[in-house]
C-alpha positions as CSV (number, residue, x, y, z in Angstrom):
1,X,25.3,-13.2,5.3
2,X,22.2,-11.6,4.1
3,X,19.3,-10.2,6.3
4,X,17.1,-13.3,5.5
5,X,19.1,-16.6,5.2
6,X,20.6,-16.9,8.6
7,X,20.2,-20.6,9.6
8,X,17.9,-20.0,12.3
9,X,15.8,-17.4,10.1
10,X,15.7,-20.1,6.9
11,X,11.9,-21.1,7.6
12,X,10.9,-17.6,7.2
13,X,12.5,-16.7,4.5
14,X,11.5,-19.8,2.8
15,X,7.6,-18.9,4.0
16,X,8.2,-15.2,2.4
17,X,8.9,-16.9,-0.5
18,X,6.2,-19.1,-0.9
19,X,3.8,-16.0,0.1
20,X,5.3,-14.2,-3.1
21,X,5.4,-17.3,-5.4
22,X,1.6,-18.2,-4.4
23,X,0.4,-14.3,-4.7
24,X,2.5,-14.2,-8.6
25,X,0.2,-17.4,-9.4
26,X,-3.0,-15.8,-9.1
27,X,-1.7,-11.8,-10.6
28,X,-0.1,-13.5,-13.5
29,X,3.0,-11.4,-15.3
30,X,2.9,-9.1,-12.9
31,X,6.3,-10.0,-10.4
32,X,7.2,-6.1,-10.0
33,X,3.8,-5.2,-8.6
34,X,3.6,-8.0,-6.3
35,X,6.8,-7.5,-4.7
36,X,6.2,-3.5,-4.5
37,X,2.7,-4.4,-2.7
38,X,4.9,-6.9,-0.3
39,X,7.6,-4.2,-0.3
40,X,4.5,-1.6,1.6
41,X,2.7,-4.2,3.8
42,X,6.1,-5.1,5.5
43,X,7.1,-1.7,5.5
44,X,3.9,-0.9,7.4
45,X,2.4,1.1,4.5
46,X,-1.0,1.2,2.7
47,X,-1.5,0.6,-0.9
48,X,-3.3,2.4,-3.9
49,X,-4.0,0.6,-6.6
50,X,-4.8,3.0,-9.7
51,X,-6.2,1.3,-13.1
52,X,-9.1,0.7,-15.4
53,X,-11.6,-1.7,-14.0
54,X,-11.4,-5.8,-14.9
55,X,-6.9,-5.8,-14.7
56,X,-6.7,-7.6,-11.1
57,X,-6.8,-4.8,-8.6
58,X,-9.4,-6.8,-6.5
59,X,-7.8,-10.2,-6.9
60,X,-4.6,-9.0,-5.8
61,X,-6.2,-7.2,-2.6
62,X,-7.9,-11.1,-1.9
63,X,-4.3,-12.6,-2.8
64,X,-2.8,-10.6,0.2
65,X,-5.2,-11.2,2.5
66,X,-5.4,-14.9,1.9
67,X,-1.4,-15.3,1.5
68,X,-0.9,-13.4,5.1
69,X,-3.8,-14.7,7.2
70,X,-5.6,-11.2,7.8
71,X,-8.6,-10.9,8.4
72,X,-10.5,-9.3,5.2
73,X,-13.2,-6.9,4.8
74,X,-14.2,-5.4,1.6
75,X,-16.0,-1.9,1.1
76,X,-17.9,-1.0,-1.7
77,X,-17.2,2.5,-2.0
78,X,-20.2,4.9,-3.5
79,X,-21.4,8.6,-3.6
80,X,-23.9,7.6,-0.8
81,X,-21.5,6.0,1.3
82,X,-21.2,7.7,5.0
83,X,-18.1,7.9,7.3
84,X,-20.6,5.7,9.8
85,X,-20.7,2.8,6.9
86,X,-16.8,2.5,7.3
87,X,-15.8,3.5,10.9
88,X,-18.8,2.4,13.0
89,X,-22.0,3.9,15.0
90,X,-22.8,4.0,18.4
91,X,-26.8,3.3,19.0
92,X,-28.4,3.6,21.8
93,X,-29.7,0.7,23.9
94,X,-32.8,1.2,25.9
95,X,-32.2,-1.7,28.0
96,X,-28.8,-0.5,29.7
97,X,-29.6,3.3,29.2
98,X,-26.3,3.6,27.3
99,X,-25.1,4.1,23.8
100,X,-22.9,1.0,22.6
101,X,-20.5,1.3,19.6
102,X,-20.8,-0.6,17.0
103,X,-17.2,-1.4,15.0
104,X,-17.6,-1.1,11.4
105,X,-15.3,-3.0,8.7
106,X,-12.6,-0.6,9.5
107,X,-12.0,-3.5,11.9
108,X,-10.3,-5.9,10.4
109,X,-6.7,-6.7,9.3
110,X,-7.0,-6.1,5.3
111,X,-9.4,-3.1,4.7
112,X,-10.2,-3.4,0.6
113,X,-11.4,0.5,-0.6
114,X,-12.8,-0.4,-3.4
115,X,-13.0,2.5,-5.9
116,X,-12.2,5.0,-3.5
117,X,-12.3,8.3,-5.4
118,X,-16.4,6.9,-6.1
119,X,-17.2,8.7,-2.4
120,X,-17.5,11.5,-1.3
121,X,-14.5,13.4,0.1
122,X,-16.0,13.9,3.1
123,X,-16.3,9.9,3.5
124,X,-12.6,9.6,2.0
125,X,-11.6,11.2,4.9
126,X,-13.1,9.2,7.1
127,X,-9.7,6.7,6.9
128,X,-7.6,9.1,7.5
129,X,-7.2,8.8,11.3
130,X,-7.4,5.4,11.1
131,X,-4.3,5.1,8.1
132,X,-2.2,7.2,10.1
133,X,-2.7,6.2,14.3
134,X,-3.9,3.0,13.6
135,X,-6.9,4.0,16.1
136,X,-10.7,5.2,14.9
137,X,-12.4,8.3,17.5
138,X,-16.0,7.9,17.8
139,X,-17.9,10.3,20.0
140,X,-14.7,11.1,21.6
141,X,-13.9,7.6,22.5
142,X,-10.8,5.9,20.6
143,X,-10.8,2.4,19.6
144,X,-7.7,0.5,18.6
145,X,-7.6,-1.1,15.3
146,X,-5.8,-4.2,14.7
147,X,-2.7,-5.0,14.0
148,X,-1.3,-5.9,11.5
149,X,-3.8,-2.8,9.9
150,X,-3.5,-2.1,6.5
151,X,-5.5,-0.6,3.9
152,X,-5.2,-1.6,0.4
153,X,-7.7,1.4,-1.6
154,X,-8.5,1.0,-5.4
155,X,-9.0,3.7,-7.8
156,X,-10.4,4.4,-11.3
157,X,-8.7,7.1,-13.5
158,X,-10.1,10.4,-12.7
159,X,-11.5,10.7,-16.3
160,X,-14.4,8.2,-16.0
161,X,-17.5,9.1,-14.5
162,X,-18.4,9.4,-10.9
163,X,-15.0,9.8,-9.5
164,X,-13.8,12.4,-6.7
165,X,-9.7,12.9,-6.7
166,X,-8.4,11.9,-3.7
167,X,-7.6,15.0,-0.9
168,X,-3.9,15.7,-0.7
169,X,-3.7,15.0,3.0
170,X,-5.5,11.4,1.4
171,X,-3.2,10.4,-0.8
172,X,-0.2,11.4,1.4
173,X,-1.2,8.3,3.5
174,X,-0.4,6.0,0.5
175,X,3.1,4.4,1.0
176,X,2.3,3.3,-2.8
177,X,0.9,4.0,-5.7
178,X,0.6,1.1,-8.4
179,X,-1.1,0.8,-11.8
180,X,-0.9,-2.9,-13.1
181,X,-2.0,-2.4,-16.2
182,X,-2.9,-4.5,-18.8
183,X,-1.2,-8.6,-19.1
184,X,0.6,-9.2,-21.8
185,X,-0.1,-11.8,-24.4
186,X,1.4,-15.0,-22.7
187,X,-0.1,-13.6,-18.9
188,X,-3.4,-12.8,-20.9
189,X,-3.7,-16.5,-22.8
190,X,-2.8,-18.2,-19.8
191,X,-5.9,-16.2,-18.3
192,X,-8.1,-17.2,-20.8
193,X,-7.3,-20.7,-20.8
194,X,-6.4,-21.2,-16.8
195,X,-8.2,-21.7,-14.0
196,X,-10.9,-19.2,-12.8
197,X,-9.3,-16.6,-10.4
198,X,-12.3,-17.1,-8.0
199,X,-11.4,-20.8,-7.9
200,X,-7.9,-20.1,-7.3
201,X,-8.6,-17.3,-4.2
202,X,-10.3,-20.3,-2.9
203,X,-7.7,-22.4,-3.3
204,X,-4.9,-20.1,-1.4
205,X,-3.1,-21.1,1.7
206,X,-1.7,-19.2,4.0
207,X,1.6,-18.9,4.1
208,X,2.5,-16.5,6.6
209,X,0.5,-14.7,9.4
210,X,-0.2,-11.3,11.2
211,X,2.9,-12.1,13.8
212,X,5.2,-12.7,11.3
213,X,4.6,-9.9,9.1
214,X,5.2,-7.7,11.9
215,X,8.7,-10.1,12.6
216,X,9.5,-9.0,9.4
217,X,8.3,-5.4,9.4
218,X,11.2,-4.8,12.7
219,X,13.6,-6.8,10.7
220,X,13.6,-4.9,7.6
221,X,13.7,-1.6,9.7
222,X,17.0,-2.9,11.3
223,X,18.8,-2.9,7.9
224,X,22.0,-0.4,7.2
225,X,21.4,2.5,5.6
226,X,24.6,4.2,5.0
227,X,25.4,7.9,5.6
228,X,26.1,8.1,1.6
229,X,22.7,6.1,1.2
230,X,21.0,9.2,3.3
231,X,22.7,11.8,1.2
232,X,21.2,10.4,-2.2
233,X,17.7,10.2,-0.3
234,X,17.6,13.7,0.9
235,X,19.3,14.9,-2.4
236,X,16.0,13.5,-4.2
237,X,13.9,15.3,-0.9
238,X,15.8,18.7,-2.0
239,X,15.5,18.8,-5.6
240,X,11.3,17.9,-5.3
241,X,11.5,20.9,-3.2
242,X,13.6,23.3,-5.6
243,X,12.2,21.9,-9.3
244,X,10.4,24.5,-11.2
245,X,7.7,22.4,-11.9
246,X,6.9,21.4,-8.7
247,X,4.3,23.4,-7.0
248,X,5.3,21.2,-3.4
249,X,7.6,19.1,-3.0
250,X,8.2,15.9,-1.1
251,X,7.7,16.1,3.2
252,X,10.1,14.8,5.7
253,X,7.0,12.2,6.0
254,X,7.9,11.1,2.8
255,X,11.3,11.1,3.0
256,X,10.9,8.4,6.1
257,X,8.3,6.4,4.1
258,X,10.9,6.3,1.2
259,X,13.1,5.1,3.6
260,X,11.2,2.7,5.2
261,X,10.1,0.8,1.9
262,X,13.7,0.9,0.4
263,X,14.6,-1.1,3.6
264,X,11.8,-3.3,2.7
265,X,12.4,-3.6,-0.5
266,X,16.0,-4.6,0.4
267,X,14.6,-7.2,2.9
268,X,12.6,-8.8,-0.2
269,X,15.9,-9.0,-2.0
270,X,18.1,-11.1,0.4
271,X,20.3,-8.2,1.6
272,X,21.0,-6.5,5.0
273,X,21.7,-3.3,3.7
274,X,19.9,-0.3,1.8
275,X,21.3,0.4,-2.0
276,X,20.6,3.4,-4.5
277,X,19.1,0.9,-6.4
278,X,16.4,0.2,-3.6
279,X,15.6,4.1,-3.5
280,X,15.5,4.2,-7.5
281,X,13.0,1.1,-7.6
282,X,11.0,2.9,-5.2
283,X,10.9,6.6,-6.0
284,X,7.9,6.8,-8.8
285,X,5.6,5.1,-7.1
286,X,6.2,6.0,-3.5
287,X,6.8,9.8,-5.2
288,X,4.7,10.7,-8.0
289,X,1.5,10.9,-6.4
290,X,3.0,13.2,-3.1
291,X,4.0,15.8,-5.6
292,X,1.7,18.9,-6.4
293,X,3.0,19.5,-10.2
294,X,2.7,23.2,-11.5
295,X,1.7,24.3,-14.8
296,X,-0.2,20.8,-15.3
297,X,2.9,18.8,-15.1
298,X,2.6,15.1,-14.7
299,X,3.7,13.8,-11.1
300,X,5.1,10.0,-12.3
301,X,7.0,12.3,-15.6
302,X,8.3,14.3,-12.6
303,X,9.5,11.8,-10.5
304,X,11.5,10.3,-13.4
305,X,13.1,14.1,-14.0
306,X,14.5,14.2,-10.5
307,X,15.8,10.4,-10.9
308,X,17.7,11.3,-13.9
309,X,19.0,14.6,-12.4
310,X,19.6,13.6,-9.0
311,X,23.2,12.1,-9.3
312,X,24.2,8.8,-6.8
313,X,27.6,10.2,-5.2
């Protein structure tokens, strides 16, 4: 039986379903990226959503937060923004004779980067703490964040103007990286002629909630992964490491974040166990953008190489 149709489970699953189907209403001929972006907020992951401005990055962001019940703050990012605008400031009140900290949007369940790489990297790295402990350290004070936490960044390509690329140690706290690219011509007409995606963000209902996100986060992490299923992911691990255009390879890090998703990714797929097929669907964009290409190699053209070479025992 699989990992999400046990009798007593059946509302659930029937709720995760709904959450998809709603979400694939509003990001029209786009099923792939929605379940990849489901795939990394059940495995506990953030999401970076790379593309050219105007293809649904921001919609999608609103679908997630509407479909799950978090609680949504958006950023605007820009080269003036300061750390202080995301995390918070602690002012001083002369009435009490004490400083008091004031929580910036960093607060909230669904934290919407928008255009990311437009601050500086000095302000980038202001999430870092937060994307990796879950916690924020102001004035050597730490404040928990809440949880469910996730971050869900946006990013223009690096060739238009006004963009910063993302620090290594930044990017590293991506579970994902997804482009959704242009709709095709149905997906496309149907947004011409359909209802405004405004109207229908409005219109959402949610279908499941912080709790049960996290129910299903311990679930998926409870599904068998095989000792063959470990060789094949440590095989990929080993040949990033070895590949001659590779400058570095993938991190143990990555390795359990790979894992982590395929399990996910499994989950969303009605089974209680991990396939090569789960680690294959995942590797690109869970890869490409952890690996520091030499000799101006492309990291997704790389990730594909070590698919193809990296034989399933």
């Amino acid at each position: 039986m699989s990992a999400i149709t046990q009798p007593h489970e059946e509302p659930l699953q029937q709720r995760l379903e709904a959450a998809m189907a709603q979400v694939n209403r509003v990001l029209l001929g786009k099923p792939r990226q929605v379940k990849l972006a489901f795939t990394c907020l059940i495995a506990g992951g953030h999401l970076l959503l790379e593309d050219v401005p105007g293809v649904g990055k921001t919609t999608l962001a609103h679908a997630l937060a509407a479909t799950f019940a978090l609680e949504f703050q958006r950023v605007q990012f820009t080269s003036d923004l300061l750390p202080s605008d995301i995390i918070g400031v602690s002012v001083y009140e002369r009435e009490t004779g004490q400083f008091r900290f004031h929580p910036g949007p960093i607060f909230t369940g669904l934290l919407l980067a928008d255009e990311i790489n437009r601050a500086s990297p000095k302000t980038q790295s202001a999430l870092l703490e937060a994307m990796a402990e879950d916690q924020v350290t102001i004035d050597g004070q730490t404040h928990a964040l809440a949880q469910p936490f996730f971050v869900v960044a946006t990013q223009n390509p690096l060739d238009l103007n006004g963009t910063f690329p993302l620090p290594d140690s930044q990017l590293d706290r991506f579970m994902l990286r997804l482009s959704l690219d242009y709709p095709d011509a149905t997906a496309e007409r149907a947004l011409l002629t359909g209802t405004d995606r405004r109207d229908l963000l409005a219109q959402l209902n949610p279908q499941l909630d912080g709790s049960a996100l996290i129910a299903l986060h311990r679930r998926a992490q409870a599904l068998t992964a095989s000792a063959a299923l470990l060789d094949y992911l440590q095989a990929l691990l080993a040949a990033s490491r070895r590949h001659p255009d590779i400058r570095v390879g993938l991190s143990p890090r990555a390795g359990l974040a790979l894992l982590g998703a395929a399990r996910a990714w499994a989950l969303l797929s009605g089974r209680n166990h991990v396939l090569p097929e789960d680690i294959q669907a995942l590797f690109v964009p869970l890869a490409a953008h952890r690996l520091l290409p030499a000799r101006g190699a492309n990291g997704d053209t790389l990730a594909r190489q070590l698919l193809a070479e990296v034989a399933v025992d």
